[in-house]
Every structure is written in C-alpha cells, then in structure tokens.
C-alpha positions as CSV (number, residue, x, y, z in Angstrom):
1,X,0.0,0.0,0.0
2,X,2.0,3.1,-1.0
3,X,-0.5,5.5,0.7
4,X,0.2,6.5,4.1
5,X,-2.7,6.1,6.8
6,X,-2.3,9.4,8.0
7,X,-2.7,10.9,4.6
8,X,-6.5,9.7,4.6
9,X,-9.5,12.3,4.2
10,X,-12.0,10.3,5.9
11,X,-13.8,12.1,8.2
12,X,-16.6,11.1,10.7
13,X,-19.1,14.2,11.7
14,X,-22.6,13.1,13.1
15,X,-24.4,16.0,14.3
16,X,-28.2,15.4,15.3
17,X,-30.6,18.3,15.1
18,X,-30.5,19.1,18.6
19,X,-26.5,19.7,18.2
20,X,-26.8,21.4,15.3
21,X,-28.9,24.3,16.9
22,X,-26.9,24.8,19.8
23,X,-23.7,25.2,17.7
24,X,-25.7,27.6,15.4
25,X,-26.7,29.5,18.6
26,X,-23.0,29.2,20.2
27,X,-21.8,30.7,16.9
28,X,-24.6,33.3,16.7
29,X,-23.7,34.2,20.1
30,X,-20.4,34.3,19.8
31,X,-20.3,36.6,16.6
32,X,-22.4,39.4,19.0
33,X,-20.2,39.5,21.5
34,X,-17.8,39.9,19.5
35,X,-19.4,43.2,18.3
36,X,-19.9,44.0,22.1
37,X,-23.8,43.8,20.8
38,X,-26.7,42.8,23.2
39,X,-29.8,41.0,22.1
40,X,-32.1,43.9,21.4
41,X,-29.4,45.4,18.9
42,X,-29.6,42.5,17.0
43,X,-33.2,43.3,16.9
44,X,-32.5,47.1,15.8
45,X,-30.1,45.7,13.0
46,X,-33.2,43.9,11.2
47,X,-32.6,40.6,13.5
48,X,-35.6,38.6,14.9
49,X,-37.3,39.5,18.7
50,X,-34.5,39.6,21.4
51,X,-36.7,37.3,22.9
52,X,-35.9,35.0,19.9
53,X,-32.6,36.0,19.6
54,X,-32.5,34.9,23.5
55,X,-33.9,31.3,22.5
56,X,-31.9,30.9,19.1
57,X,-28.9,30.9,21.1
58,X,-30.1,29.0,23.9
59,X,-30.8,26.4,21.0
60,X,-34.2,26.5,20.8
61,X,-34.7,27.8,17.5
62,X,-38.2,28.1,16.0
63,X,-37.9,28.4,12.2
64,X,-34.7,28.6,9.8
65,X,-36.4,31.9,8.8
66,X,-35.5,33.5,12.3
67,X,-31.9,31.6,12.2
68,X,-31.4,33.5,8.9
69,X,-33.0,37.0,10.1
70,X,-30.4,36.3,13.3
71,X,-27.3,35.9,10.8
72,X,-28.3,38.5,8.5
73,X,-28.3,41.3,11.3
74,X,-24.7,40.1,12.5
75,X,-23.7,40.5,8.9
76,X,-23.1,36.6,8.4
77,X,-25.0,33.7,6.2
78,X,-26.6,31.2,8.1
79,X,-25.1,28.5,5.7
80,X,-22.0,29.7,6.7
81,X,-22.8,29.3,10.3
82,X,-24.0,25.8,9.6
83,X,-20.9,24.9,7.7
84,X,-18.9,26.0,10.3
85,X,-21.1,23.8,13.0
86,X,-20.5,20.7,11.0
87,X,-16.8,21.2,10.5
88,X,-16.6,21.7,14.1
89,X,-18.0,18.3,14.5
90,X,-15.6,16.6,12.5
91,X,-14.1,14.1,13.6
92,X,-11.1,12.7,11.8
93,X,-10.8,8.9,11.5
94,X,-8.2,6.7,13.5
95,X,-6.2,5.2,11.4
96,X,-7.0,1.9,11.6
97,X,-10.6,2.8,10.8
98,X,-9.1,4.8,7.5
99,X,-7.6,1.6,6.4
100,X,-11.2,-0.5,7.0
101,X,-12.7,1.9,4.8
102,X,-10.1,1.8,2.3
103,X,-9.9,-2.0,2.2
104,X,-14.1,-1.9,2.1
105,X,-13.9,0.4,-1.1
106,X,-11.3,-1.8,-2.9
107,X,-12.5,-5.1,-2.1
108,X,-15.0,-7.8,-3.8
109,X,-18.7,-8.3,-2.3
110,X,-17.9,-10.9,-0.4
111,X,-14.8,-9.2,1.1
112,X,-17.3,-6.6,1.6
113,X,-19.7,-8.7,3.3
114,X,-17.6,-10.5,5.3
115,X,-16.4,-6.8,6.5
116,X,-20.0,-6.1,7.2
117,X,-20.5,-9.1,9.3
118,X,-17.5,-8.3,11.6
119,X,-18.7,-4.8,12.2
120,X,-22.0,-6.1,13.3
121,X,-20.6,-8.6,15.6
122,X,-18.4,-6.1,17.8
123,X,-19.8,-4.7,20.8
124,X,-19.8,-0.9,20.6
125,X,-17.5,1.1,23.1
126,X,-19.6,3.1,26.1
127,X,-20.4,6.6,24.5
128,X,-19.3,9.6,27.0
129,X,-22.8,10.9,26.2
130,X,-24.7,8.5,27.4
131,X,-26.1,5.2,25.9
132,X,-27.0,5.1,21.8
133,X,-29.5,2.7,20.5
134,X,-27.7,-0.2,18.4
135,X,-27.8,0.3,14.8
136,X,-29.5,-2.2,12.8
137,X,-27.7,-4.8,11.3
138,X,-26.7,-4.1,7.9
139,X,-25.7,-6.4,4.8
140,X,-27.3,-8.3,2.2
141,X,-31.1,-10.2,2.7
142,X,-31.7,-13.6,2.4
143,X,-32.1,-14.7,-1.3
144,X,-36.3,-14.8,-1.7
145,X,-37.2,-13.0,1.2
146,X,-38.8,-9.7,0.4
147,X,-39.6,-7.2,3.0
148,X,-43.0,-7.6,4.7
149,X,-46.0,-5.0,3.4
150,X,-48.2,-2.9,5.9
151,X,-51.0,-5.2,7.4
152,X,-53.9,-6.6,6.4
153,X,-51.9,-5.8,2.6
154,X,-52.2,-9.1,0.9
155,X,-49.0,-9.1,-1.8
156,X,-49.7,-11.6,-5.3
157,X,-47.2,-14.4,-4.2
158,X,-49.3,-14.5,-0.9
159,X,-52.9,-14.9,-2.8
C-alpha cells in the first residue's frame, strides 16, 4: 500500500438536530459579543425579537427563517454558520478505521460482506454521552425474502 494512513480524508461528523442548533446559537452568540452587541441590537439591526434571539442561542430555535434574520443582522450567512457547525464536529478517522474503509472500497462483495459481518458482531465502546440505540444490522437479505407489506396488505405471491 504506497498510501500513508495518515494521509487519509475520511472524516466522521454526526451532528443530530439538537447539536446542530446549539452550535448555530454558540456561533450566533459568539459573533455578537464579539461586536460588544446585546440581544435587542440584534433586533434594531433587522434581526428577529430579542426574545428570539434569547432562545436561538439558547438552541431553541423556532424556524430557519428566524436563524437567517439572526445571521443577516450580525452580517453573516446562516449557511455559513451551519458549515462551520458541522466542520466543528468533524471528527477525523483513527487510522486503523481509515484503512477499514479503504480495504471496504477496494474489495470484492464478499470481502465486503464479510467486513460487514464483523462490524455487526463487535460490541460498541460506552459513548461519553450516554447510551446510543444499536444500529441495525446491515448487509445483504436472504435470497427470496422480500420485505413484509403494511398489514392486512395481501401481496400476489401471498394470494
């Protein structure tokens, strides 16, 4: 393999919703005290209620449209912000993981598979956030099972 491990570009960065809109209220905040502004003069500059502005960066944001209002007045875009949330988040592979996604691009199905299989079988590492639900199970279906229909659907091969 002639390509270092560190050199990899994979990058893990799961951000849920709720993260998401307290790093885009961090970042809002942060940007007006930066301009030594309070809440209400992000009102006066064409922002949303300082009330709003209050809950946006608490993380409790009510509509994208207020996000955007919030940015505009503090001279930013709100995709910016986002951006700058997710990249945050990033979280740069180990790299022993880089090299499990390397060898699961350039392998056969089966090699693939069998890949799959061992990721499914290890027990996941306590999360410093608390417990996460288990992912389901992922890899290829039985040959001739299909998925089941809503109820009381009856499908042709069950007639």
């Amino acid at each position: 393999m002639a390509e270092t491990l560190e050199e990899s570009s994979y990058t893990v960065g799961a951000v849920d919703l709720e993260d998401m809109l307290r790093g885009v209220g961090e970042h809002l905040q942060r940007a007006r005290l930066s301009r030594k502004w309070k809440v209400t003069d992000v009102e006066r500059a064409g922002g949303p209620s300082y009330k709003t502005v209050q809950a946006i960066e608490e993380g409790d944001a009510g509509h994208i449209e207020s996000l955007d209002k919030c940015a505009k007045a503090l001279q930013l875009s709100i995709v910016d912000v986002m951006y700058a949330v997710l990249a945050s988040r990033e979280t740069p592979l180990s790299p022993e993981a880089a090299q499990l996604v390397r060898q699961f691009n350039e392998t056969t199905i089966a090699g693939r598979q069998a890949l799959l299989a061992m990721a499914n079988a290890l027990t996941p590492a306590p999360s410093p956030r608390g417990p996460r639900p288990a992912p389901p199970a992922v890899g290829p279906r039985a040959p001739g099972r299909s998925r089941p229909g809503p109820p009381g659907i009856k499908r042709r091969s069950d007639e």
